[in-house]
N, C-alpha and C positions, 0 to 999 in steps of 0.2 A: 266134552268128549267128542271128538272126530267121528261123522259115519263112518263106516264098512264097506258101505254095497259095494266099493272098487275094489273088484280084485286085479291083483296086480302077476300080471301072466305073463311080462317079458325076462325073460333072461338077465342076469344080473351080469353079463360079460361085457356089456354095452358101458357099465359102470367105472369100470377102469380107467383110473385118471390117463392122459397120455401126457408122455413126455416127449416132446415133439420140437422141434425147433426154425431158430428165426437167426438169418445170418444180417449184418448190416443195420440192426438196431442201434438207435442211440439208448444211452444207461443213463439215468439219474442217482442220483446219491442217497435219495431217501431209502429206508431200512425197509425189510421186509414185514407188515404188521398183521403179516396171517401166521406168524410163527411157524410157516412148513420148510424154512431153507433157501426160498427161493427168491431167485433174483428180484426187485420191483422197482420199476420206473419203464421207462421206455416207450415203445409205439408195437403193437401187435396189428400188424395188417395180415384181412382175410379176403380172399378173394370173393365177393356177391357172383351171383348166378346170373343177374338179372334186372334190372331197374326196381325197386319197391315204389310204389303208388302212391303212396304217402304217409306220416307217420300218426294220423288221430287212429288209434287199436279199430274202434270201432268201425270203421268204411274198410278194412283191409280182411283179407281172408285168403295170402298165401304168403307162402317161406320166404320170399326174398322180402316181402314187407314186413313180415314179423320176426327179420334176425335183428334189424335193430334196433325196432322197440321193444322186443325182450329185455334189453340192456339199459333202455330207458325206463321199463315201467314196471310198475309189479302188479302182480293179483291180490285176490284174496284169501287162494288159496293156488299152490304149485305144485309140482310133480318134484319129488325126488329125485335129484341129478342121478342121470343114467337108467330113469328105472319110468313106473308109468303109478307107482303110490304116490298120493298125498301127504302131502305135511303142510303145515302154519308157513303162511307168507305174511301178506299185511293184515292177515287173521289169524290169530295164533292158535286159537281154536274155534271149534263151530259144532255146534247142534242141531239136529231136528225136532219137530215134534212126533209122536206117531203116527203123522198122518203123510207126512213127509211133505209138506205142504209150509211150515214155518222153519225160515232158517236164521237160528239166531249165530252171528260173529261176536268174540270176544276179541278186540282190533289189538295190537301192538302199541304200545306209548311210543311218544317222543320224535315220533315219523316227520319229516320234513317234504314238503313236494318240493325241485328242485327252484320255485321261482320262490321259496322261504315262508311259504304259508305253512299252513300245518293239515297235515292229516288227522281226520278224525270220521266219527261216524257219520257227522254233516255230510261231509265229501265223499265217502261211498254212497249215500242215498242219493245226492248232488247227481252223483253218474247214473243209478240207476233210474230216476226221474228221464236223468236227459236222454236216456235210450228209447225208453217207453214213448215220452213225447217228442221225439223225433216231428217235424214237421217238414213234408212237401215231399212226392215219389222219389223225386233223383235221391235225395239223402237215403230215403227207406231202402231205394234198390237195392243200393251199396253196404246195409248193414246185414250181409249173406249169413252171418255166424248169429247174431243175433234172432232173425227171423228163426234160422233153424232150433234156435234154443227157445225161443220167446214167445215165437208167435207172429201174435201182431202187437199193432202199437195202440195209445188210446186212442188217434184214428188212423185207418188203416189208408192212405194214399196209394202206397206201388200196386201193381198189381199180384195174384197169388200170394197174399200175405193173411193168415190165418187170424183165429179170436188170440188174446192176450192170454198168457200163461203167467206173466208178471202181474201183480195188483199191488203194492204197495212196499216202501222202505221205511222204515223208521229209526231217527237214532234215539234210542232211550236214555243217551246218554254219550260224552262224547270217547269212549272205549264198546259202546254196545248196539252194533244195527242189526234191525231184524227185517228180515225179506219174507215176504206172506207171499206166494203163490197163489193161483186160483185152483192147482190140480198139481197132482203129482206128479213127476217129472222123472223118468229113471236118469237123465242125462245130469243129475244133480248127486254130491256134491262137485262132480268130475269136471262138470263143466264152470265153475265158479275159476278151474285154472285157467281157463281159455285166454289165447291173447289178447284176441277181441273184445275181452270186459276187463282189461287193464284200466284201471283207477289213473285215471288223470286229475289235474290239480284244477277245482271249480272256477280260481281268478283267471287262470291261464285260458280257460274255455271260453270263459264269456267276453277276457279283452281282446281275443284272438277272433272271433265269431268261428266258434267251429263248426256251428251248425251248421254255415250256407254251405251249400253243395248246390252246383250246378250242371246241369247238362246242356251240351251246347252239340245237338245234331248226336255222334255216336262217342263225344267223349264228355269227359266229366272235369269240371273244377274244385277245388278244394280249398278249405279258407287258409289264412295264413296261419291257425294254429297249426293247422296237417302237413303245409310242406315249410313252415322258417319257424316256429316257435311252441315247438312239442314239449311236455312237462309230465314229466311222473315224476317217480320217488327211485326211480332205480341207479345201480351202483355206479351207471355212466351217466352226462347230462350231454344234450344234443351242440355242437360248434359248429355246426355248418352243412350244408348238402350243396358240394360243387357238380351240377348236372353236365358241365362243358366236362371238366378229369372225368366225373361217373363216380365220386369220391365220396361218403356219407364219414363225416370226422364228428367222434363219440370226445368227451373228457371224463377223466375221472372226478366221480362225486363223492370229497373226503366229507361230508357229513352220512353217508350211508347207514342205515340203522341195520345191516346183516355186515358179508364180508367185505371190505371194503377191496376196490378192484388195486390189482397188483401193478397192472400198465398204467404209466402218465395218458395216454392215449389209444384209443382205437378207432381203425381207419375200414372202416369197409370197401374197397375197391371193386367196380362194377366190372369184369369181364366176360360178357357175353360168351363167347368160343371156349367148347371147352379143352381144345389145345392150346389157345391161347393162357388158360388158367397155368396147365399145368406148365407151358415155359417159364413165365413169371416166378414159380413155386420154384422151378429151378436155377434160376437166375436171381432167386432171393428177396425179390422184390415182391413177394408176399411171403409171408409162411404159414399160410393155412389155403385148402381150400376144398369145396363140398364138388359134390356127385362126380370124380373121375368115370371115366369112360371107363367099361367092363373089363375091357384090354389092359389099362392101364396099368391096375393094381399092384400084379406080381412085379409089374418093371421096378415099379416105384419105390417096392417093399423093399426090391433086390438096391434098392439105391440109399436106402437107409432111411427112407421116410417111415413116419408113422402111421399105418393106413388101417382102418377101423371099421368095419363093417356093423353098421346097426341092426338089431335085427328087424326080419320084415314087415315092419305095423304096419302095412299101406295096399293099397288095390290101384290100378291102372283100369280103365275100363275104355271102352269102345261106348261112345255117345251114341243114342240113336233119336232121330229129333219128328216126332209124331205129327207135327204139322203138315210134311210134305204125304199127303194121303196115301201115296202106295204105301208110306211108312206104318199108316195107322193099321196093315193087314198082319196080324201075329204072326202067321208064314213065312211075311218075308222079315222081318227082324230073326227069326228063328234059322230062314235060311243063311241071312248074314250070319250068326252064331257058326251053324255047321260048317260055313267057307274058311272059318280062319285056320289056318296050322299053328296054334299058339304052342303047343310042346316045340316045334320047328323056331319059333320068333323066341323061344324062351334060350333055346340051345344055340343060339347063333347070336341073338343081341343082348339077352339075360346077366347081370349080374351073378357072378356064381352065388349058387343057394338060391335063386331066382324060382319057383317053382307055378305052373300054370294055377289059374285062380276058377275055383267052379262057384264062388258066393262072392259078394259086394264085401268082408269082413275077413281076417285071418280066422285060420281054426282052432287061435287062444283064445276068441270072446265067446262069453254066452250066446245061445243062441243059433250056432253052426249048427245045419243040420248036416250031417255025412251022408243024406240021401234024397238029395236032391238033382233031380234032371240032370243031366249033363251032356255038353257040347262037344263030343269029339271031331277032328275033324272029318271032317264027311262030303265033300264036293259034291256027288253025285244024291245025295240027298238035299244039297242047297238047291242043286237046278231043278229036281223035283218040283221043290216047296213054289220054288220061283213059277214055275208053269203053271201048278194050281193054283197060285193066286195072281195069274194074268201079268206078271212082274217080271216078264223075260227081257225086254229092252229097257231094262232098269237103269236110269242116270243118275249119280246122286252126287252132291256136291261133300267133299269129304274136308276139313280145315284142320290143320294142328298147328302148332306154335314155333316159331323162330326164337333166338337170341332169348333162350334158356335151359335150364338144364332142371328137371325134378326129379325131387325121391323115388318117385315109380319112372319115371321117363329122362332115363339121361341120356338120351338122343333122339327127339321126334321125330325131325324127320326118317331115319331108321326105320323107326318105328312103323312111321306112316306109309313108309317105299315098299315094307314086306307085306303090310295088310291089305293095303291099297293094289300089288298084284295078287291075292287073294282073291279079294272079290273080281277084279276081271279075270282071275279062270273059272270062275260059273256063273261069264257074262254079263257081271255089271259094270255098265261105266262109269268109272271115276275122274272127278274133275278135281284134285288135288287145289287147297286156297291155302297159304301161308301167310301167319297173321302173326305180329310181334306180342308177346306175351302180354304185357300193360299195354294198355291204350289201344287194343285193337282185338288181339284173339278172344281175350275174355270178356270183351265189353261183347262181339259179335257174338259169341256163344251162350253167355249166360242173361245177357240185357236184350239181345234185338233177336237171337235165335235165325241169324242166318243163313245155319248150316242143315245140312240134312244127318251125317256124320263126324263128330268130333273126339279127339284121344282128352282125357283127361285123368283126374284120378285125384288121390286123398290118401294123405300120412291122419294114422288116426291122433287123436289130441286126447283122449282119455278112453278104458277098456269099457264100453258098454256099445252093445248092436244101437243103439239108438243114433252114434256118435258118427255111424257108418250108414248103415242103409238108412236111418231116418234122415241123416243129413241130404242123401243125395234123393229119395222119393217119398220123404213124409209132406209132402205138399207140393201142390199144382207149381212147378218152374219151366219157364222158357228154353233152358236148355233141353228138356228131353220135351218139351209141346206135347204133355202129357194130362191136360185139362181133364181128360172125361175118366179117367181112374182113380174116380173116389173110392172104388172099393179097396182100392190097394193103399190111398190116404186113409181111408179108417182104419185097414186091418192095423196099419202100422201105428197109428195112433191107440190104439187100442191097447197092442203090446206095450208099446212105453209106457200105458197108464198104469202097467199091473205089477201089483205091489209086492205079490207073493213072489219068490223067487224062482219055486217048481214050475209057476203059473205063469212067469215070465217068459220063462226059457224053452217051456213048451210053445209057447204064442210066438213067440222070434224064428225057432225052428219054420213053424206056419208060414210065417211071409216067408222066409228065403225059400221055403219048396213053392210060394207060389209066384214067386218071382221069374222063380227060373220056366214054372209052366204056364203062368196064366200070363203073365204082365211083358215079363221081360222087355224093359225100358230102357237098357242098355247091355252089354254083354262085358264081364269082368274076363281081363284079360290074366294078368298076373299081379303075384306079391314078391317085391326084388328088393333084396338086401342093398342102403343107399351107405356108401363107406363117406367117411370125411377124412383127410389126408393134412397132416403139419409136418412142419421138420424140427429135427432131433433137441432142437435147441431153447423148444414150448414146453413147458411143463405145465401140468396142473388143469385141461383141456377133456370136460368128460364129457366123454358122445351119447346122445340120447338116442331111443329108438325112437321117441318120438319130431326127431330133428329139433327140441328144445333146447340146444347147447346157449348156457350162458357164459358172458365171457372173461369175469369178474375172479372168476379163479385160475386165471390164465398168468404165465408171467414167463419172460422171454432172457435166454443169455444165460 
């Protein structure tokens, strides 16, 4: 029997297959074998946002790196196309104990990983072994999704990495693993879909050394599993990653144990600009692509494309980095809060449906408090806050990201050009730093903590506050240099331990009001509807809210 505790509070309008299309395809002759009508063979190119970082699940933790191991790899449990419930992936079902502490999987027969070994419950424990024992900090830094889920490891190397929440896997057989926890987790069974704990194939791991990770000064190496020889069991298997084109080339994988993928091929094409995207889209040389510009839309719609608006799981925030000590004064983080015009940056750069954000969380999840503090804009209150706390020739180095486009931020710099004259009209100087997304903005922000302010944000991955505010402050991290707020590490911890649900959601409410008054560690900007856009000639194409689209029901002409 499947848990419950996910309630599923997105909109089921996101579910709608699109039918969308792709001009300049080649057609192969094989027969359609999903029985819906629709064409199959061909090449489905989508245009990428961004560079992905590499393909082992586990070291990655954003959307341009997890659209094409989505297609490589499964879970063990996934969300329902279009929607944010659960159902059976390479788990067909799963149980708890009442304690919610034992989690037994009943796995799927017959599963192949695509280097022809087999799946079984060996190879899920295989992987959760290998997360836990993880050895040496550079690896630990880079596994962000798992710390936040996990904890720590059996020893703990990076720094700010908590006690273990994992204790043991067992296969009791090769259809039956069980996962013992040391404590209850409300991020469970939600987060078993993560992409991050995508079940890769044990041989492929150990002849590929996936484990070395190195850092070398402010960037990071990855073994040859994560960038030439990736293996899961999903509907596509990996042909190549050309970094000169910017080309990531999927094939289809005819032993599939779900729906088998409709295209011969898919091609992830990396274009950075996101006018560069959308000329391609029109010139045919892609037919699909993610986050158009707010302006874009209605042109696009008027042009016959198919353009999708997800809805807004997601939060944008304003970074604020505790190490640079005027930062550590609640004043002036607070003043920053009251400097920004975000209903102003909502109505001018916003997605339509884009609406200001006053919590870290939308107000579907548990836990939204509707009464907490709130940031209007108020200048004359920031330069206030600013004098009494000595913070009037305030310098602060502010960084956002180039050569990408995300769900909450589909134009940073934008972004950063309006907030950025915010704060210098109640006097603070900003030193604007642009930093390219991989290999440089997020290595400085989240690894070395170079900034003093950064834009960032998070499409949520499953409906629980934990998935949200515990990801971004349930333990001491670099990016906010937020060491000395244990009390806000416990409160939050605390919440996610409680089992009751009245007892929950009163405790969640708790941190967000005192987020907003005691801690405030970074300031939530907005929740903005992120559209995906194909042409007429795609069918079968369903947009998730949570940017989960897979692409195996896709087929082209």
């Amino acid at each position: 029997m499947q848990a419950s505790r996910l309630k599923t509070a997105m909109a089921l309008a996101a579910a709608a297959a699109l039918a969308v299309g792709a001009s300049g395809c080649a057609k192969s002759d094989r027969d359609d074998e999903g029985g819906s009508g629709a064409k199959s063979g061909g090449t489905f190119v989508f245009a990428g946002a961004g560079d992905p970082k590499n393909f082992d699940p586990i070291f990655n933790d954003d959307g341009e790196s997890f659209r094409p191991i989505r297609q490589m790899y499964d879970t063990l449990v996934q969300n329902k196309p279009g929607t944010a419930e659960l159902q059976g992936a390479l788990a067909e079902s799963w149980e708890n104990d009442p304690t919610g502490k034992i989690w037994t999987f009943k796995l799927r027969k017959g599963v192949k990983f695509h280097d022809g070994t087999d799946f079984n419950a060996a190879a899920v424990c295989f992987n959760f072994d290998r997360w836990f024992n993880m050895k040496g900090a550079a690896a630990q830094s880079q596994m962000i999704y798992y710390s936040d889920t996990f904890g720590g490891f059996a020893k703990n190397e990076a720094e700010g990495v908590g006690q273990p929440v994992y204790n043991k896997c067992e296969a009791k057989d090769d259809g039956t693993a069980v996962v013992t926890m040391n404590q209850y987790k409300g991020a469970f069974p939600g987060a078993f879909a993560l992409t991050a704990l995508s079940i890769a194939s044990p041989e492929a791991l150990k002849k590929y050394d996936a484990d070395t990770v190195k850092q070398n000064g402010d960037s990071f190496e990855y073994s040859a599993f994560a960038n030439e020889h990736p293996v899961g069991t999903g509907p596509f298997k990996f042909a190549g990653w050309d970094k000169t084109k910017g080309e990531i080339t999927l094939e289809r994988n005819a032993d599939y144990w779900g729906e088998k993928a409709k295209v011969d091929k898919l091609v992830i094409k990396i274009i950075k600009d996101e006018n560069t995207r959308k000329q391609e889209l029109r010139a045919g040389t892609v037919q699909g692509i993610d986050f158009p510009a707010p302006a874009d839309r209605k042109a696009l719609a008027g042009e016959g494309y198919q353009v999708l608006d997800r809805p807004a799981f997601n939060i944008l925030y304003l970074g604020i980095n505790q190490k640079n000590p005027k930062l550590k004064d609640l004043r002036v983080r607070q003043a920053i809060a009251y400097a920004l015009n975000r209903q102003q940056l909502v109505q001018t750069k916003g997605p339509g449906g884009t609406k200001v954000a006053d919590e870290f969380m939308p107000d579907t999840v548990l836990g939204y408090a509707p009464d907490v503090q709130k940031y209007d804009y108020n200048p004359e209150k920031a330069k206030q806050l600013l004098k009494e706390a000595g913070a009037e020739k305030l310098t602060l180095n502010f960084y956002y990201p180039t050569d990408v486009s995300r769900p909450y931020m589909p134009n940073p710099q934008e972004i950063f050009t309006v907030l950025a004259n915010d704060l210098k009209a109640v006097g603070i100087t900003v030193n604007g730093v642009a930093r390219p997304w991989n290999g440089g903005y997020k290595d400085d922000v989240q690894q070395f903590g170079k900034h003093d302010l950064h834009l960032l944000g998070w499409t949520g991955d499953y409906n629980d506050p934990g998935n949200f505010v515990g990801t971004f402050f349930g333990r001491e991290k670099v990016e906010f240099g937020d060491q000395g707020m244990t009390e806000m590490f416990e409160a939050i911890a605390k919440a996610d331990a409680t089992v009751d649900e009245a007892g929950k959601k009163a405790a969640w409410e708790q941190v967000n009001r005192d987020i907003a008054t005691k801690w405030l560690p970074a300031v939530p900007v907005w929740h903005a509807p992120p559209a995906i856009v194909v042409t007429k000639d795609v069918k079968g194409l369903v947009a998730s809210p949570l940017t989960d689209e897979r692409f195996n029901t896709v087929s082209v002409g």
